[in-house]
FITIMAR-910650 format. One record per residue (C-alpha): residue in one letter; x, y, z. Coordinates in Angstrom, 1 decimal, decimal comma, padded with zeros to 4 digits. Layout:
# residues N
   rest       px       py       pz
      A        X        Y        Z
...
//
This chain:
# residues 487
   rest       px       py       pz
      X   -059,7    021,4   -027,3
      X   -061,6    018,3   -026,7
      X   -060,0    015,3   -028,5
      X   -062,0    014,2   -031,8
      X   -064,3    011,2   -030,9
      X   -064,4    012,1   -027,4
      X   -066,9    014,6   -026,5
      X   -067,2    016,1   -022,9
      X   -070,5    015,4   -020,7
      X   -071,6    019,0   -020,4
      X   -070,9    022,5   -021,6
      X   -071,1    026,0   -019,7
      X   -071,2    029,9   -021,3
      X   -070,6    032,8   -019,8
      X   -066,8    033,3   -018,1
      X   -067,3    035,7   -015,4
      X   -065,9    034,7   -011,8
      X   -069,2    032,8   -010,9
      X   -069,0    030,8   -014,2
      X   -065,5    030,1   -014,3
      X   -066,0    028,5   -011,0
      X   -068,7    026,3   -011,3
      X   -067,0    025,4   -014,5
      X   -064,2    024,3   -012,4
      X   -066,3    022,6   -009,6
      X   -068,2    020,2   -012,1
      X   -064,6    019,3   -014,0
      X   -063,1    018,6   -010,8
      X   -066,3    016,2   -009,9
      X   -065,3    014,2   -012,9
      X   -067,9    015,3   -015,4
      X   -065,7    016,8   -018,2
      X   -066,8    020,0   -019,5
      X   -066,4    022,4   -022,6
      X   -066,4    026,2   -021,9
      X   -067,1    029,3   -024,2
      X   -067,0    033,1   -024,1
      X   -067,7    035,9   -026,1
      X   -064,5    037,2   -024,9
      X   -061,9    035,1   -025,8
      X   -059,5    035,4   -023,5
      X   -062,1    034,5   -020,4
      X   -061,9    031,2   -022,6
      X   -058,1    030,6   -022,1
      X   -058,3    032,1   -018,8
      X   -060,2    029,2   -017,6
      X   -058,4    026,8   -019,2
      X   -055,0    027,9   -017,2
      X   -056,7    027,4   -014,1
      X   -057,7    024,4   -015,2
      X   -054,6    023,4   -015,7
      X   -053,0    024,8   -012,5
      X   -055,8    022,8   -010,3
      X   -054,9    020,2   -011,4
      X   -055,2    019,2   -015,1
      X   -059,2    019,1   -014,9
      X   -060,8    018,1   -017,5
      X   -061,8    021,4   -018,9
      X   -061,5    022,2   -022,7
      X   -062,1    025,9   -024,2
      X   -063,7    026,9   -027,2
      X   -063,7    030,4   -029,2
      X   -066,3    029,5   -031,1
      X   -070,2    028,9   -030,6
      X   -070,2    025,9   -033,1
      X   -067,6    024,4   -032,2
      X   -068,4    024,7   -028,4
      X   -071,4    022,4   -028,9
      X   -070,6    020,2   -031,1
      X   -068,1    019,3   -028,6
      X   -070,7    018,2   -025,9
      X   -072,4    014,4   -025,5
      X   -076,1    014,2   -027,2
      X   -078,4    015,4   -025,3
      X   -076,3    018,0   -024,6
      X   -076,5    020,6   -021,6
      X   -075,2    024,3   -021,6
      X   -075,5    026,0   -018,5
      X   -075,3    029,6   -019,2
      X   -074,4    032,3   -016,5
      X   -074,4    035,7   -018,8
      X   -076,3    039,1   -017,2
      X   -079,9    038,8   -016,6
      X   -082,0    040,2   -019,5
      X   -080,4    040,8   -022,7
      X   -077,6    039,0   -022,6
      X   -079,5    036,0   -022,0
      X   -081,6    036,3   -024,8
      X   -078,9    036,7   -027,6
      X   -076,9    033,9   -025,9
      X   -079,6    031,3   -026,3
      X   -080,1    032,6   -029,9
      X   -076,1    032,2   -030,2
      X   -076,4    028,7   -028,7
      X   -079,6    027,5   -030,1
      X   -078,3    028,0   -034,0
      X   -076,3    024,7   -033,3
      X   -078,5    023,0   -031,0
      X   -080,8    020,0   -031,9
      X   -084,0    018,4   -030,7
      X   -083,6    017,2   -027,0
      X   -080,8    019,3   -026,2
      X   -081,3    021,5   -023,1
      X   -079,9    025,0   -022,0
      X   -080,1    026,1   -018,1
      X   -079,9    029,9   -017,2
      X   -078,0    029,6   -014,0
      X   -078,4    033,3   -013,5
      X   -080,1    035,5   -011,0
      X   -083,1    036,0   -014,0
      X   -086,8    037,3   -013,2
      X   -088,9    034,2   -013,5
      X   -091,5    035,2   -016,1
      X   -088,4    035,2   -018,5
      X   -087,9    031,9   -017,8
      X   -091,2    030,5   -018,1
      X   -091,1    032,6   -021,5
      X   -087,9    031,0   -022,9
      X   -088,9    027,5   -021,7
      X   -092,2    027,9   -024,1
      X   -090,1    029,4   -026,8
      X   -087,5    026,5   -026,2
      X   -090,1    023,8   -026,5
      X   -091,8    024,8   -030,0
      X   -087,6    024,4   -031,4
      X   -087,7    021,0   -029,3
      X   -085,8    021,9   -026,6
      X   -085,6    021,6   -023,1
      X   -085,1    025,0   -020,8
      X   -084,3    025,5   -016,7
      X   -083,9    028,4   -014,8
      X   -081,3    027,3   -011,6
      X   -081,2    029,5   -009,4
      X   -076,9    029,3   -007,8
      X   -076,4    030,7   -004,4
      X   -073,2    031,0   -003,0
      X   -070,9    033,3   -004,4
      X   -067,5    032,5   -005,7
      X   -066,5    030,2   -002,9
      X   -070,0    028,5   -003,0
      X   -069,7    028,2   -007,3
      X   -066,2    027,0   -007,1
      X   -066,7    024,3   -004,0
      X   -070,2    023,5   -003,6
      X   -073,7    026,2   -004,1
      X   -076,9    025,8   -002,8
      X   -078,4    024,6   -006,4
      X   -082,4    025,8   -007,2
      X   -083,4    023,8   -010,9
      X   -087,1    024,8   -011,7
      X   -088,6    024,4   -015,3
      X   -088,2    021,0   -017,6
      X   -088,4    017,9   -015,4
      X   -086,5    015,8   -018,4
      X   -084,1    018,7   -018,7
      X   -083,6    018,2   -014,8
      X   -083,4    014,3   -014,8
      X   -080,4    014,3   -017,9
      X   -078,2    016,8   -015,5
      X   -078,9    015,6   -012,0
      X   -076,0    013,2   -011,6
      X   -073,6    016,2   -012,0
      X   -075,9    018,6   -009,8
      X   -076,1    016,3   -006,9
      X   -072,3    015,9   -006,9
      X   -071,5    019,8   -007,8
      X   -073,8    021,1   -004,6
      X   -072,7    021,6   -001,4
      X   -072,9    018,3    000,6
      X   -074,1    018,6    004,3
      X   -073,5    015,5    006,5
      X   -076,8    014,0    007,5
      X   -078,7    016,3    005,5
      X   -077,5    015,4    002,0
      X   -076,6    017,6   -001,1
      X   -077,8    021,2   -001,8
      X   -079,9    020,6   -004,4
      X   -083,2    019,5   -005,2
      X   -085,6    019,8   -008,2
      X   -088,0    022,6   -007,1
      X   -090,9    022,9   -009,5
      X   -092,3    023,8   -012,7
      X   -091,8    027,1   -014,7
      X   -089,8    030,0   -013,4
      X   -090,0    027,9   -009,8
      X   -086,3    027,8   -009,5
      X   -085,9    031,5   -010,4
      X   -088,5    032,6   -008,4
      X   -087,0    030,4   -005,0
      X   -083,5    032,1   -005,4
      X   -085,4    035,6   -005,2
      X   -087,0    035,3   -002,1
      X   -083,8    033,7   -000,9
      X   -081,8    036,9   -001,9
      X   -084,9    039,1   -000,6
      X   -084,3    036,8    002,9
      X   -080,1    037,9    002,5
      X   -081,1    041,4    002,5
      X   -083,1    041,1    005,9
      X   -080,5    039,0    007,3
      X   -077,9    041,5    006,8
      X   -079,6    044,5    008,0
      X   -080,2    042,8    011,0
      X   -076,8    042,0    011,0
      X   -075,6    045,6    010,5
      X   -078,5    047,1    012,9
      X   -076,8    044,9    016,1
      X   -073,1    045,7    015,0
      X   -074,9    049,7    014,9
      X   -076,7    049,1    018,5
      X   -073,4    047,3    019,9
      X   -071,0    050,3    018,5
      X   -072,7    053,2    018,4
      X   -074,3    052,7    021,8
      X   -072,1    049,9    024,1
      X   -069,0    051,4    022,0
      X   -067,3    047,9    021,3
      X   -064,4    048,2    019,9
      X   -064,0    046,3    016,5
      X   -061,1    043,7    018,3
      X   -064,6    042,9    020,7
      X   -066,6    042,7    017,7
      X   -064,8    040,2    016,3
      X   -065,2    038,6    020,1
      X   -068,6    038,9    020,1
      X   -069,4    037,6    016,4
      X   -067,2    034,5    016,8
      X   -068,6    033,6    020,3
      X   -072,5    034,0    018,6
      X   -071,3    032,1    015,4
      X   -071,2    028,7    018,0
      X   -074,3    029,2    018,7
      X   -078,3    029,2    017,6
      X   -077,3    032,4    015,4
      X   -074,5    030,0    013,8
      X   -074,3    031,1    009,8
      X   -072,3    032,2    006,8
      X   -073,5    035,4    007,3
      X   -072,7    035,9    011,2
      X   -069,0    034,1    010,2
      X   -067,9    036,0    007,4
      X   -069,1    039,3    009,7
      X   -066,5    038,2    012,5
      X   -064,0    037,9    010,2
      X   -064,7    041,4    008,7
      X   -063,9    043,1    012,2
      X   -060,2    041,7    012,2
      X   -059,2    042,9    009,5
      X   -056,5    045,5    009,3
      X   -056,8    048,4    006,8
      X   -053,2    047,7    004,6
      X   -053,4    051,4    003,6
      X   -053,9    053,1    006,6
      X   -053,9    052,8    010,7
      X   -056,8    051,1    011,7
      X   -059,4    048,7    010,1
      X   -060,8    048,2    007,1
      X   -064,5    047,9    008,1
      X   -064,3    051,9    009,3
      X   -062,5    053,0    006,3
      X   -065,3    051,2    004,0
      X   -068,1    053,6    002,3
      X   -071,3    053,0    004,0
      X   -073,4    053,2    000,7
      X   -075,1    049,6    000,0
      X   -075,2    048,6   -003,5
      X   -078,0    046,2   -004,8
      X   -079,2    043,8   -008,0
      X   -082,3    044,1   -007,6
      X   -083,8    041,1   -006,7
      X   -084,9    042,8   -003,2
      X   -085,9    044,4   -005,3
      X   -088,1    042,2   -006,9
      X   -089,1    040,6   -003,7
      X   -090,3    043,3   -002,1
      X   -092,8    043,9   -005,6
      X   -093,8    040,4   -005,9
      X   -094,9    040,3   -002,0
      X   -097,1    043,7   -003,0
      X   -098,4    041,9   -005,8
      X   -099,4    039,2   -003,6
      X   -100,5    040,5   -000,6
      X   -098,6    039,3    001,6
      X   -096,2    041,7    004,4
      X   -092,9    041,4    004,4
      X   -091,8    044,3    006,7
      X   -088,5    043,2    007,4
      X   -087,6    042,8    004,1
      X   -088,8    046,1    002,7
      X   -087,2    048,0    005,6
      X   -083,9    046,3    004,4
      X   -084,7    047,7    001,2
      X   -085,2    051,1    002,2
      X   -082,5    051,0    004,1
      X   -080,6    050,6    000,8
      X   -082,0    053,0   -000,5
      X   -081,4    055,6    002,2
      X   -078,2    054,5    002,5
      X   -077,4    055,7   -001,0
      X   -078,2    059,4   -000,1
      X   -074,6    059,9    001,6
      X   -074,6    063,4    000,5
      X   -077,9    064,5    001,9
      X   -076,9    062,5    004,8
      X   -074,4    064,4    005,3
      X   -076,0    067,6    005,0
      X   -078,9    066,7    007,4
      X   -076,7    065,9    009,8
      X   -075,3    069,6    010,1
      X   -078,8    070,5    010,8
      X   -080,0    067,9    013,1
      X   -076,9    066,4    014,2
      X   -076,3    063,0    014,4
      X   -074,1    062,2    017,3
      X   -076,0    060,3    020,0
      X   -075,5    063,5    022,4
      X   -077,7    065,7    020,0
      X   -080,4    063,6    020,6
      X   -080,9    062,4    024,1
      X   -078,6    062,1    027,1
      X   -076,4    059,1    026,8
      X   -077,5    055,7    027,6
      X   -075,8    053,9    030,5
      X   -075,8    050,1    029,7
      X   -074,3    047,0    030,6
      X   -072,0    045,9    028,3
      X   -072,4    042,5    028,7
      X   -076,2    042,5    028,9
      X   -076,5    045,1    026,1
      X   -074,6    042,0    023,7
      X   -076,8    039,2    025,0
      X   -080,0    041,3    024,5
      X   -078,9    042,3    020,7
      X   -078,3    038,8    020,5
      X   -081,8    037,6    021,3
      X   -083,4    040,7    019,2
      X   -081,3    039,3    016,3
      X   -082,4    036,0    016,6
      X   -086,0    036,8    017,2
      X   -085,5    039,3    014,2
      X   -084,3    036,9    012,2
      X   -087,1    034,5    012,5
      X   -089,7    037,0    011,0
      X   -087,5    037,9    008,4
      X   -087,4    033,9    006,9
      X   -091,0    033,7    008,0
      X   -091,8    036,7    005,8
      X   -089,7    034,6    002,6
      X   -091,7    031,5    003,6
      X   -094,9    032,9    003,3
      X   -094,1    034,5    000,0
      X   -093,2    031,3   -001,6
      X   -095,7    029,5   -000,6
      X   -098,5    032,4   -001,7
      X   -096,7    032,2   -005,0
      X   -096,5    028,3   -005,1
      X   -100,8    028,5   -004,2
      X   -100,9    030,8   -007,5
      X   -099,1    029,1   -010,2
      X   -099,6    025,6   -008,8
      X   -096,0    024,6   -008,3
      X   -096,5    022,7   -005,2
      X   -093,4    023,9   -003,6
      X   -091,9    021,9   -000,8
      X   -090,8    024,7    001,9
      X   -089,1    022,0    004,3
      X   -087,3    021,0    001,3
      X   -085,8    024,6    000,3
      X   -085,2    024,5    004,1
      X   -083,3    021,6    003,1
      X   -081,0    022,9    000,0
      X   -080,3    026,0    001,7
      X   -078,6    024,8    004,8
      X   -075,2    024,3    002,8
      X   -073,4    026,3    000,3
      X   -075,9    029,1    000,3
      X   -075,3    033,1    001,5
      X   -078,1    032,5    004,2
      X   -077,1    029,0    005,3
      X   -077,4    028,8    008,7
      X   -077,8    026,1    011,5
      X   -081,4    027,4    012,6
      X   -082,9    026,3    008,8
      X   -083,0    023,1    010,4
      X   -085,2    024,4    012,8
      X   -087,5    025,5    010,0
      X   -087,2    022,4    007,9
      X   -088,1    020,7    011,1
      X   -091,1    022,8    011,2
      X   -092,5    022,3    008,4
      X   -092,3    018,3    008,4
      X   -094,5    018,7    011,7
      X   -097,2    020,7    009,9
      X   -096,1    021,1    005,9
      X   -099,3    023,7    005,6
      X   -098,1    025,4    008,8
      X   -099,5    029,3    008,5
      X   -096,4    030,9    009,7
      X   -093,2    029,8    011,4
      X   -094,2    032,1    014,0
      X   -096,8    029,9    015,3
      X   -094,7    027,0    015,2
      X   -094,4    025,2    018,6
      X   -090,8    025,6    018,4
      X   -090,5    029,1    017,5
      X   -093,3    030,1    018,9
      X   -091,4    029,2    022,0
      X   -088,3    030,6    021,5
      X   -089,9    033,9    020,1
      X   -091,4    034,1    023,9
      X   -088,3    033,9    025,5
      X   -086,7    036,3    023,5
      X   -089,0    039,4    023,5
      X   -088,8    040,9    026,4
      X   -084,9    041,7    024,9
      X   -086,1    042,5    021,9
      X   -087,9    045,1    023,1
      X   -085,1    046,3    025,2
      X   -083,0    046,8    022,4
      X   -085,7    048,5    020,0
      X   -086,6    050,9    023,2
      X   -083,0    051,2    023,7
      X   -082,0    052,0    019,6
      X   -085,0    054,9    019,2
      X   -083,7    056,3    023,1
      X   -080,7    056,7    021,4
      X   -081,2    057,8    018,2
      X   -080,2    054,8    016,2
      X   -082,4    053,5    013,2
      X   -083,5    049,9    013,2
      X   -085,3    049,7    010,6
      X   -085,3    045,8    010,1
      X   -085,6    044,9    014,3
      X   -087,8    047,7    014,6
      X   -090,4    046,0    011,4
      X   -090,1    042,9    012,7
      X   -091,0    043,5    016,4
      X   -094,4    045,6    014,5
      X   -094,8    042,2    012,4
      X   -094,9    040,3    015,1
      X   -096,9    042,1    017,3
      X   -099,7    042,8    014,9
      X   -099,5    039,2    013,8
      X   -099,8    038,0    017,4
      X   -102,8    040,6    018,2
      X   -106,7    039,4    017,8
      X   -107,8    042,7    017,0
      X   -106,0    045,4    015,5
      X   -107,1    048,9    014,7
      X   -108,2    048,5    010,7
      X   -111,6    048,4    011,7
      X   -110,8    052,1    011,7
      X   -109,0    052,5    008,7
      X   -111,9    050,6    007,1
      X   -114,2    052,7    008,6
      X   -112,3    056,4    007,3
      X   -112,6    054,4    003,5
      X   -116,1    053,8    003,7
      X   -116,5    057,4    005,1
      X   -115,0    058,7    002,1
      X   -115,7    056,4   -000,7
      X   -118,7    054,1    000,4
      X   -116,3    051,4    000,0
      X   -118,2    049,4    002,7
      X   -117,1    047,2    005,9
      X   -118,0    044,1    007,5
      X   -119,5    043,6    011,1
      X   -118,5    041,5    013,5
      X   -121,6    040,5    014,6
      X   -123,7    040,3    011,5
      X   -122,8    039,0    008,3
      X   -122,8    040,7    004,9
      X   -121,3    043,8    004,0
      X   -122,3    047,5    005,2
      X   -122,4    051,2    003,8
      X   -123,0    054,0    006,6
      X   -123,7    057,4    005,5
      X   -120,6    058,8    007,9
      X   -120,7    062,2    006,9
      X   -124,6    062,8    007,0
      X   -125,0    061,6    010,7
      X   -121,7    063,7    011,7
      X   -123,2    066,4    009,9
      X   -126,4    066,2    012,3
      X   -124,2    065,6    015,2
      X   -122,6    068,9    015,1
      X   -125,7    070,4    014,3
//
């Protein structure tokens, strides 16, 4: 407990692994802070680890009332309680004891339209609301996230002091945080971030696939292969942490863990999300909803099963073996990856930035470039690349068409295509190289066959078409002068 008179700076609810952590983070930064669960015993769970770090300054409370009284006017509760519900009847909890000026941030993973919802029910009690998005995981929470505040300027101003020193810090690039816009900005940012991690790790899994399944490395060469790429342009948390997965031993069996793990993907839902909000929008994100799908397929194990006593599912069922060259076969998959991946973040880019046209939020895509270099689940050494791009030409239409990428996208095709050929030749599914290869080539293409499809919907329901020599818009009677024809 807090010592009377001397109230801490800050105040966090919600005792889970990701909220114990940050808890921990901004005490060890000096800020101290007073925690509160439902669940009691979270609370003194907390405060044990407190003390075995080292005596931070963290005090628990059982109670609601006495957990804010014990924070420094204005005071700031970050909550990180389950998206929905729970968020709801914790701010009512919190709010009973809260006064004018005081601010509450939802740190979780929420849909933005409920934060742009609470912040206008905040405001008519007098208080001040954000929804930060927190990307990083445990590790990331407990030593420095990738920090995404949208919502309440003020609210932002009376907490940045502990953000900035609570983010990740990258050397010549600053910390991981920066205020992103108005509303449910910050919400809205951490979704297409997440929608990003889903493309980035099918990709991931498609290469380890195409390296296994068809140049039959061996999991000790996997683990080669990943730590030689993470030194490299594909250098990231995600590419790390998948070396490291390949050399692990299973401590139950013979053998390694990675084979003995159950390959059904679970999910959150903000790919979920992302792949509705690019719909809603209009804009493609191929790579993204093929990562999806491949979730979802992924979850049919026991169908999967059963279709592959039908159709069989070694790669001798389907065509002769492949002869390849090992060590071509990994630089190829390497490029496709890369070239892969660019799509992928170009498809997230995009979808911010049509959002960002629609509410108004003036979003800063060099500057989530920025923040999401350190601490992040996508961090990666290229995003400098893209931040790069982006102070070139801030209203640049696509990364593709960046000098840069544009550039490297060249060079790396003629792989690329090698390894999609190669994949369907062999019967593999690559679902996310495959979608990105099709975005980039219809992307690249001056004409592409929807004149056609336009043509079948004005056949069918006079839904007209432009020309492209004439201006205005056109109905044909299709089906009459066909009629006429075959007469």
């Amino acid at each position: 407990m807090a010592a009377p008179g001397k109230l801490t700076r800050i105040g966090l609810a919600g005792l889970a692994v990701m909220g114990q952590n940050l808890a921990l983070n901004i005490a060890e930064k000096g800020f101290p802070i007073s925690v509160y669960n439902r669940t009691t015993s979270k609370v003194d769970e907390t405060v044990e680890r407190a003390k075995a770090e080292g005596n931070l300054p963290l005090y628990g409370f059982h109670d609601p009332e006495s957990f804010v009284q014990s924070i420094q006017k204005p005071r700031v509760i970050i909550m990180l309680v389950k998206a929905g519900a729970p968020v709801d009847q914790t701010i009512k909890t919190l709010s009973a004891y809260l006064e004018k000026g005081d601010c509450i941030i939802d740190g979780g993973n929420e849909w933005y339209e409920n934060t742009e919802r609470r912040e206008k029910a905040m405001a008519e009690l007098g208080l001040l609301y954000l929804g930060m998005g927190v990307s990083g995981g445990e590790e990331g929470a407990r030593n420095g996230p990738s920090l995404m505040p949208g919502g309440s300027y003020e609210a932002f101003k009376n907490i940045e002091d502990i953000l900035v020193k609570v983010a990740a810090q990258v050397p010549d690039s600053g910390p991981c945080v920066t205020y992103i816009g108005k509303g449910g900005s910050g919400n809205f940012v951490k979704m297409i971030h997440n929608g990003i991690e889903y493309g980035d790790m099918q990709l991931i899994a498609e290469a380890y696939d195409v390296l296994k399944s068809v140049g039959k490395l061996s999991n000790e060469e996997l683990h080669q292969v990943f730590s030689e790429w993470n030194k490299g342009e594909l250098l990231s948390f995600l590419i790390e942490i998948t070396a490291d997965i390949f050399s692990i031993k299973d401590d139950k069996a013979d053998g390694y863990l990675v084979d003995k793990v159950l390959d059904k993907t679970g999910m959150k839902g903000t790919g979920k999300w992302t792949v509705q909000q690019a719909a809603d929008l209009s804009v493609a994100v191929p790579t993204i909803a093929s990562s999806l799908d491949a979730r979802f397929l992924s979850g049919l194990k026991e169908e999967r099963v059963e279709a592959a006593k039908v159709f069989g599912s070694g790669l001798n069922d389907v065509l002769a073996p492949q002869e390849v060259d090992k060590a071509k076969l990994i630089d190829d998959v390497r490029q496709a990856l890369y070239a892969s991946k660019i799509c992928s973040y170009a498809q997230g880019m995009n979808l911010i930035r049509a959002k960002s046209i629609e509410k108004g939020w003036d979003l800063k895509l060099g500057e989530l470039a920025r923040i999401w270099k350190g601490g992040c689940i996508i961090r990666a050494i290229f995003l400098d690349r893209i931040k790069r791009a982006y102070d070139r030409k801030p209203d640049l239409a696509n990364l593709l068409v960046d000098t840069e990428f544009a550039k490297e996208i060249m060079e790396r095709q003629s792989a690329w295509r090698r390894v999609v050929c190669l994949a369907i030749n062999s019967g593999i599914s690559t679902p996310g190289m495959s979608s990105s290869l099709a975005y980039f080539d219809s992307y690249r293409r001056e004409r592409l066959p929807a004149n056609l499809v336009q043509a079948q919907r004005d056949y069918f329901g006079a839904h007209t078409y432009e020309r492209t020599d004439v201006e205005g818009s056109f109905h044909t009677e299709w089906f009459k002068i066909a009629k006429q024809l075959k007469n």
